[in-house]
NUKEVEX-166711 format. One line per 2 residues: for each residue z, y, x of C-alpha. Coordinates in steps of 0.1 Angstrom, whole numbers. Layout:
% NUKEVEX-166711
Z Y X; ... .
//
This chain:
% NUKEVEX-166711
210 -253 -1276; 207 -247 -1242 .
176 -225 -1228; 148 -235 -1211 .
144 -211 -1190; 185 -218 -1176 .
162 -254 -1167; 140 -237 -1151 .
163 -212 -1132; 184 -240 -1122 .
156 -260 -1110; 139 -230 -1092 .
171 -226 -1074; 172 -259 -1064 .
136 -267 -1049; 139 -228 -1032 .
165 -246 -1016; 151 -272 -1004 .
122 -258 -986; 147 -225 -974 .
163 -253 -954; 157 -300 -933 .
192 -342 -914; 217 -332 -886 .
202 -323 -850; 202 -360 -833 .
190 -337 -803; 230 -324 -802 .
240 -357 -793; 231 -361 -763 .
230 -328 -752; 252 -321 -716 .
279 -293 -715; 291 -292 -751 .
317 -305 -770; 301 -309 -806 .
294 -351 -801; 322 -361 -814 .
307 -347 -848; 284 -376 -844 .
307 -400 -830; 342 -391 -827 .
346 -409 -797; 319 -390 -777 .
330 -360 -757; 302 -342 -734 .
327 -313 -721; 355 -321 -695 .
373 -288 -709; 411 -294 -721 .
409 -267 -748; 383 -261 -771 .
383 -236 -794; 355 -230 -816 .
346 -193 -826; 358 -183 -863 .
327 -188 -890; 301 -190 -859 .
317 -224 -842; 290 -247 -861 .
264 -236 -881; 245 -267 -896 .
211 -263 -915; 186 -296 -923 .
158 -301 -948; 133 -327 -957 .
113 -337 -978; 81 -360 -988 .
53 -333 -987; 52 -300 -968 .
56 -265 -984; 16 -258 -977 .
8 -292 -994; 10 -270 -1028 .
7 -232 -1018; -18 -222 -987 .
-38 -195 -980; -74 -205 -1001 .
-109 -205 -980; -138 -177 -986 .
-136 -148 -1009; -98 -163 -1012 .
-87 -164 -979; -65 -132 -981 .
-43 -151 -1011; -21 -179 -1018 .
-35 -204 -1041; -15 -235 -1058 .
-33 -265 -1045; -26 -289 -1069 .
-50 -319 -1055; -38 -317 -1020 .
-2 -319 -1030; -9 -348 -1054 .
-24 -367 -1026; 3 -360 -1000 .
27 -374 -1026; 44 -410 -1022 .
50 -430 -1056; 82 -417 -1053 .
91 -382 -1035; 125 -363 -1030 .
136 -333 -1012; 170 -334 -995 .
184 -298 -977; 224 -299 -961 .
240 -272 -950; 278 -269 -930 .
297 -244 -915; 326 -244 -898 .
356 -220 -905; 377 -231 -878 .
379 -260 -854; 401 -266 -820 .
405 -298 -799; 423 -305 -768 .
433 -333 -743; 464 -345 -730 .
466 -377 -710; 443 -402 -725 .
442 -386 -756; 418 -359 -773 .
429 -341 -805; 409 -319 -828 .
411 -302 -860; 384 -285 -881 .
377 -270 -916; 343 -273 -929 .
323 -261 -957; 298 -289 -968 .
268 -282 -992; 245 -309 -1001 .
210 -305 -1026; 184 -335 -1039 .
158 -335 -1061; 141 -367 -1068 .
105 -372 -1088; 76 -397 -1094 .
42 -390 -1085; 29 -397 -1120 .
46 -362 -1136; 23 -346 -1110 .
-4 -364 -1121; -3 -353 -1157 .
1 -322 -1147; -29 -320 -1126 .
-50 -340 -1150; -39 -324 -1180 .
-36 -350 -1212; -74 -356 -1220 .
-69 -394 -1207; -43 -399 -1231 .
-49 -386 -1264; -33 -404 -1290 .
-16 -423 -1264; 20 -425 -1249 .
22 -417 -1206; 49 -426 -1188 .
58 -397 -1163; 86 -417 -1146 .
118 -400 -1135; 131 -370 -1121 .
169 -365 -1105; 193 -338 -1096 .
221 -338 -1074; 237 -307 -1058 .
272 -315 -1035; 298 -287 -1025 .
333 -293 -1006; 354 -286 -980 .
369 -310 -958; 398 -303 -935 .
400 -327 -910; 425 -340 -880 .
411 -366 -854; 422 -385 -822 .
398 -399 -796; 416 -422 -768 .
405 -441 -737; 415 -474 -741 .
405 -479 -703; 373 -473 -681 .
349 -489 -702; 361 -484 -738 .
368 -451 -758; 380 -451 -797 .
381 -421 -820; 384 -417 -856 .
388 -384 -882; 403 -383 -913 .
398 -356 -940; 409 -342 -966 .
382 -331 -993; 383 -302 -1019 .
356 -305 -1045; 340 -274 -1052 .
314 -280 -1074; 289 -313 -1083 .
256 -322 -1106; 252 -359 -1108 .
219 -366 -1124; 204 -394 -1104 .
175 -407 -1132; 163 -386 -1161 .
135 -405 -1176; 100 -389 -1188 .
77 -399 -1214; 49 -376 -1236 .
29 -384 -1261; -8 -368 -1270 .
-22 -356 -1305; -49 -377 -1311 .
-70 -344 -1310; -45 -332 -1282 .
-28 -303 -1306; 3 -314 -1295 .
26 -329 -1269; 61 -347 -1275 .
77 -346 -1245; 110 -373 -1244 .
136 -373 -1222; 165 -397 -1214 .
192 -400 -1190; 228 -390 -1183 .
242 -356 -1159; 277 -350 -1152 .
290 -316 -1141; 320 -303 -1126 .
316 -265 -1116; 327 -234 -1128 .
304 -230 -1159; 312 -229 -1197 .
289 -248 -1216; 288 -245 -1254 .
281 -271 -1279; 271 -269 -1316 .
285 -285 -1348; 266 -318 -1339 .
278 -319 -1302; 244 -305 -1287 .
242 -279 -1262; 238 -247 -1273 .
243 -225 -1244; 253 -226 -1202 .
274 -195 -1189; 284 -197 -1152 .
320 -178 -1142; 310 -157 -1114 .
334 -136 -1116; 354 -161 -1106 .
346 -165 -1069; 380 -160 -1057 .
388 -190 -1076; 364 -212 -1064 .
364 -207 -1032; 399 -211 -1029 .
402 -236 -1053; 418 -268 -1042 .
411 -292 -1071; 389 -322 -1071 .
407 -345 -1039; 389 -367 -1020 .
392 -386 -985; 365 -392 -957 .
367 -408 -927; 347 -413 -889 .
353 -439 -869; 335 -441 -837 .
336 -464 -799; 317 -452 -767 .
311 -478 -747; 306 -482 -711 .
285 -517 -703; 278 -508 -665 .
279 -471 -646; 244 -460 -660 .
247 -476 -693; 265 -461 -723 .
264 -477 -758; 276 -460 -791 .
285 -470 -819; 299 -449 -856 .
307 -445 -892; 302 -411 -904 .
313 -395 -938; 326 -427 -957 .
346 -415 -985; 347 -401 -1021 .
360 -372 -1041; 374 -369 -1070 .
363 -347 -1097; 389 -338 -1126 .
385 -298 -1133; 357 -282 -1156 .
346 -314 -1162; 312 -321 -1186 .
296 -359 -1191; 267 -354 -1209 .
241 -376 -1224; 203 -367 -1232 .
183 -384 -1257; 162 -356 -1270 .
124 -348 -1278; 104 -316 -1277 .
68 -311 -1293; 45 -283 -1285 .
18 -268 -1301; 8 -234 -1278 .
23 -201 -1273; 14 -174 -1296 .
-7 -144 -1271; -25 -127 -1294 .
-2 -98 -1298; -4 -96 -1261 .
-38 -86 -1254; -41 -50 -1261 .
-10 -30 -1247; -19 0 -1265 .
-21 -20 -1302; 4 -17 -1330 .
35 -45 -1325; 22 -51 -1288 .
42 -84 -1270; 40 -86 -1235 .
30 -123 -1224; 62 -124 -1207 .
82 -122 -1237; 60 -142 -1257 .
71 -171 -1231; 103 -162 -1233 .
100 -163 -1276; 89 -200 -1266 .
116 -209 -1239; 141 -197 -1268 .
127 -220 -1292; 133 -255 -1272 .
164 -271 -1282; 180 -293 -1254 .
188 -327 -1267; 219 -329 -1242 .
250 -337 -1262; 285 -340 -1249 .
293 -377 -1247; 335 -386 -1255 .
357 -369 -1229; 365 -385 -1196 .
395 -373 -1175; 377 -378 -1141 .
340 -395 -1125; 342 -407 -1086 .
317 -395 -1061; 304 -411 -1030 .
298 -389 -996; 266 -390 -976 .
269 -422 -955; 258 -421 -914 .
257 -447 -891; 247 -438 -864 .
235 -465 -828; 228 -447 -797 .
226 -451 -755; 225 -431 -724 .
213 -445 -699; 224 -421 -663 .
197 -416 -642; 223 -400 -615 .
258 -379 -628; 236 -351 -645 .
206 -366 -661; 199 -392 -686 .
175 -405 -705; 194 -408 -746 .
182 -428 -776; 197 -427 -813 .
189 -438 -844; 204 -431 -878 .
208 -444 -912; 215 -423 -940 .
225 -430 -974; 232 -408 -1009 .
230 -415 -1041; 201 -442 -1045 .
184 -422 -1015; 180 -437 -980 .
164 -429 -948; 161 -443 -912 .
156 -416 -882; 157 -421 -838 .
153 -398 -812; 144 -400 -776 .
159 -371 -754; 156 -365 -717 .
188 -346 -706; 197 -327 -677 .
230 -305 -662; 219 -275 -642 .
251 -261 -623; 281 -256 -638 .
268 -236 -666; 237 -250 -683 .
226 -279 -703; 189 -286 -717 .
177 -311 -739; 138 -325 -749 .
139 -349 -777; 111 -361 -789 .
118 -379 -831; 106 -402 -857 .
113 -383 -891; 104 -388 -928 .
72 -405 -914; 63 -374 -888 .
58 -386 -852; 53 -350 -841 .
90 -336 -838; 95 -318 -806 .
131 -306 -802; 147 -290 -777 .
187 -287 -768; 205 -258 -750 .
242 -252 -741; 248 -220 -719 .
283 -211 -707; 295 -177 -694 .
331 -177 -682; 350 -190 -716 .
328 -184 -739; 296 -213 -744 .
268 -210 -763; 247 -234 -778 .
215 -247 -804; 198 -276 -809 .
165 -283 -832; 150 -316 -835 .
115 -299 -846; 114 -265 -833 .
78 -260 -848; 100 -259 -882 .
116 -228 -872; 79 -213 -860 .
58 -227 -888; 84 -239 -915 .
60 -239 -944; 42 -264 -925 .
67 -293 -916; 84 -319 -937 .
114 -318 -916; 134 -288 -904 .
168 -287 -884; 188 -262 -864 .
223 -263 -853; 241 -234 -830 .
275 -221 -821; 302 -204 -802 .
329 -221 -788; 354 -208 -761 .
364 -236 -736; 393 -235 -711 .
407 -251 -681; 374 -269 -673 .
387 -304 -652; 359 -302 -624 .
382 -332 -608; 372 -355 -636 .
337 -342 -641; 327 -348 -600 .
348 -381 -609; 327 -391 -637 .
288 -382 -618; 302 -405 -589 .
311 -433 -611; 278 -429 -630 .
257 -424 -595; 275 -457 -580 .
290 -493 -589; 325 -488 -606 .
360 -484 -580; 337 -497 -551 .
324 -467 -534; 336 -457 -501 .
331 -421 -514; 354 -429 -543 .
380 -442 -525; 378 -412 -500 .
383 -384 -528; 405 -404 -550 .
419 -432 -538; 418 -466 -543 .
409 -480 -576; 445 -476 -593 .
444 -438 -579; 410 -436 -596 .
422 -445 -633; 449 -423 -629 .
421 -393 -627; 414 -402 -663 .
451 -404 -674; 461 -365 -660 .
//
C-alpha cells in the first residue's frame, strides 16, 4: 500500500509550488522595443530588428502564480506576546476562501529561440520548457478541519472534492507572421510537443464519518488519477498500491526523453482599423499530447478509520523504549493503506493544453506612446479565468521602452505592473510584472508574475520604424511629409516589403 506520508510529500511539493510562484505578464504585450509579442499573438511584432536572437537559457524566463487566498491568509506573524512568531490562522483563511478555491503556478523557459524578416515575412523558431501545477479544493474540508467533528457525531460530512494536476513538456516550435497589406498582419506557430511527465486527478471526492462518541473517523475517498512519469509504482496480490518509487537517477532520460507526442498551435491577426487604432485578435496553446510511456490509470475507492496515535512512549526521552513523536507519526503514516488499485491497462490517455485567447488594442497617442488594453481567457482542465490590463506605454530614444499597467486579477483590483525593455548596442534587456508588489511582498498577494530576458537584435530598420511613427502620427499615404521621405503611396508600401 502506498504511504501516507509519499501523499503528503507529494502534496507539500505541490502547494510549495504554488505559492513559490502567479498567468503570463499581459504587461509584455504592449510593451515598446521588444520582440517577445508575438508570444501573445504571433502576429504582433514591437521590434523593427531583422534578426532576433534570443540569449541561450536566459531569452525568456516565465514565472505566474495564483490563487483564491493569499499566503498570509493562513500563516502571519500573530499580535501581542506573539508578534515575534508565525501562527496558522485557521479562521482568517476559512473566511478568505470561495466555495470552491484552486491554486494555479506556470513556469517556461526558453532554451533557444531566433526570428527574422525577409520581405513581408517574419520567421521564428523556439524551444520551450513548459511546466504547469493545480490544485483544486472545496471550502467545506477546511471547515472540518477548523471545526473539528463535534457537529457531526454519529453523522456522515461531506467534505467535497479536492484535484491534482501537475503538466511538464517541451514544445519546439516554427512560426510565420506575414503582412497581408497595410492594415492586416497574420501569423500562426505550430509545435511540436514532448511529454515529460503528467498527474491527471481533476475530482477526488471526500466524505468522513463520526463515532457517535467521536472515537473514530472513517475517512472515504473516491475518484480516478492517471500518471505518466518516471515512477515505479507497485501493486499487491489484489491490485492495490503498495508502494511509489520515483527514478531519479534517471534524469538524463527524462529530460531528453522524446516520448509522449503532441501538437499545439497559435494563430494570431493584428489589425490596423485607422492610423491610431490597432485591434488584436489570438488563439494560444490549442493542442493535446499524447501520453503512452510509464503509464498508470488508477482508480480509488478506499476508506480509512482512525482511532489516535499512540504518544505515550513519547513523553519521557530518558524512559525505557522511548519513541520520539515523530516516529510515532510516522508508525501511523505506515499503517494507512491507500485504496488506489490499478484499473485494466490502457495503451495511451489524451491531454488538453492550457487554452488563451487573448482581445487586445492600442490606441497611438503619436508614433511612441499608446494607451494598450487586453483581456484574456484562460482555460485547463475544468478551471477558467477572465483577466484585462490597462497599460500606458511610451518609447524613449532609440533605446528604452517603459510600461504602467494597471490589472483586474483573480478578483484583485490592486495590480500595479510595470514594463521595461533596455537596449545597449545588440544586446536588449527586458522584464515585465503585472503586480510588482508580488515580488516585494509575495506572501501577501494572490497573484504574482514576472517575465525577463536577453535577446540580441541586429540590423535595426530605422527606415521602417520613422515610417511607422509617421503613419501612426498622421492619416494613412496622405501626408505631404510621407510623400517627401518616401514617396508616393506605392513607394510607401514598398517600405514594408524591403
Amino acid at each position: 500500500m502506498i504511504k501516507l506520508r509519499h501523499c503528503l510529500l507529494i502534496a507539500g511539493l505541490l502547494v510549495v509550488a504554488e505559492f513559490a510562484m502567479g498567468q503570463g505578464a499581459l504587461t509584455l504585450y504592449h510593451l515598446m522595443g521588444q520582440p517577445m509579442s508575438e508570444e501573445i499573438n504571433p502576429a504582433v511584432h514591437r521590434d523593427s530588428s531583422r534578426l532576433v536572437i534570443g540569449f541561450p537559457l536566459l531569452s525568456g524566463i516565465d514565472i505566474n502564480a495564483n490563487s483564491d487566498f493569499a499566503y498570509s491568509d493562513l500563516i502571519h506573524y500573530g499580535s501581542g506576546e506573539q508578534s515575534d512568531s508565525l501562527i496558522v490562522d485557521f479562521n482568517t483563511f476559512h473566511d478568505a476562501l470561495r466555495n470552491h478555491n484552486s491554486l494555479l503556478q506556470e513556469v517556461s523557459i526558453d532554451y533557444f529561440n531566433f526570428g527574422f524578416w525577409s520581405r513581408r515575412y517574419y520567421f521564428s523558431f523556439h524551444i520551450r520548457d513548459k511546466q504547469l501545477g493545480q490544485s483544486k479544493f472545496d471550502k467545506k474540508l477546511v471547515t472540518f478541519f477548523r471545526d473539528g467533528n463535534a457537529n457531526y457525531l454519529g453523522q456522515n460530512y461531506d467534505l467535497g472534492s479536492i484535484g491534482m494536476n501537475f503538466l511538464h513538456y517541451r514544445e519546439y516550435a516554427v512560426g510565420v507572421s506575414k503582412d497581408l497589406d497595410e492594415r492586416f498582419t497574420v501569423g500562426g506557430t505550430l509545435k511540436m510537443l514532448f511529454g515529460k511527465s503528467n498527474l491527471l486527478m481533476n475530482k477526488l471526492k471526500l466524505d468522513v464519518e463520526s463515532g457517535a462518541q467521536g472515537e473514530h473517523l472513517t475517512l472515504r475517498a473516491t475518484g480516478d488519477a492517471m500518471i505518466s512519469a518516471p515512477v515505479d509504482i507497485t501493486f499487491d496480490e489484489n491490485g492495490f498500491v503498495d508502494d511509489v518509487d520515483g527514478r531519479l537517477d534517471e534524469f538524463g532520460d527524462y529530460f531528453f526523453n522524446n516520448k509522449n507526442l503532441g501538437f499545439g498551435v497559435d494563430l494570431g491577426v493584428n489589425f490596423k482599423a485607422t492610423s491610431k487604432l490597432h485591434l488584436g485578435l489570438s488563439l494560444v496553446d490549442f493542442g493535446f499530447i499524447r501520453w503512452d510511456a510509464d503509464l498508470y490509470d488508477l482508480t480509488e475507492e478506499g476508506e480509512f478509520r482512525f482511532e489516535g496515535v499512540d504518544l505515550s512512549q513519547s513523553i519521557n526521552e530518558n524512559a525505557p523504549g522511548y519513541k520520539p513523536a515523530r516516529d510515532a507519526f510516522e508508525d501511523l503514516a505506515d499503517s494507512i493503506q491507500s485504496g488506489f488499485r490499478i484499473n485494466e491497462s490502457r495503451s495511451f490517455y489524451v491531454s488538453q493544453l492550457p487554452k488563451k485567447i487573448y482581445l487586445a488594442g492600442s490606441y497611438f497617442l503619436d508614433g511612441r506612446t499608446s494607451i494598450g488594453l487586453i483581456g484574456r481567457f484562460y482555460q485547463y482542465e475544468g478551471y477558467s479565468d477572465v483577466s484585462a490590463t490597462l497599460s500606458a506605454n511610451k518609447k524613449i530614444g532609440q533605446s528604452l521602452g517603459v510600461s504602467v499597467s494597471y490589472s483586474m486579477m483573480k478578483r484583485q483590483f490592486d495590480n500595479i505592473g510595470l514594463g521595461m525593455s533596455l537596449r545597449m548596442g545588440a544586446v536588449q534587456l527586458y522584464l515585465a510584472s503585472d503586480n510588482v508588489a508580488s515580488i516585494i511582498y509575495p506572501s501577501d498577494m494572490q497573484v504574482a508574475s514576472l517575465r525577463f530576458g536577453i535577446n540580441l537584435l541586429f540590423n535595426r530598420d530605422y527606415k521602417k520604424q520613422r515610417y511607422s511613427r509617421l503613419r501612426a502620427d498622421n492619416d494613412l499615404g496622405n501626408n505631404r511629409e510621407l510623400v517627401d521621405r518616401f514617396g508616393d503611396k506605392k513607394d510607401q508600401d514598398a517600405v514594408f516589403q524591403k
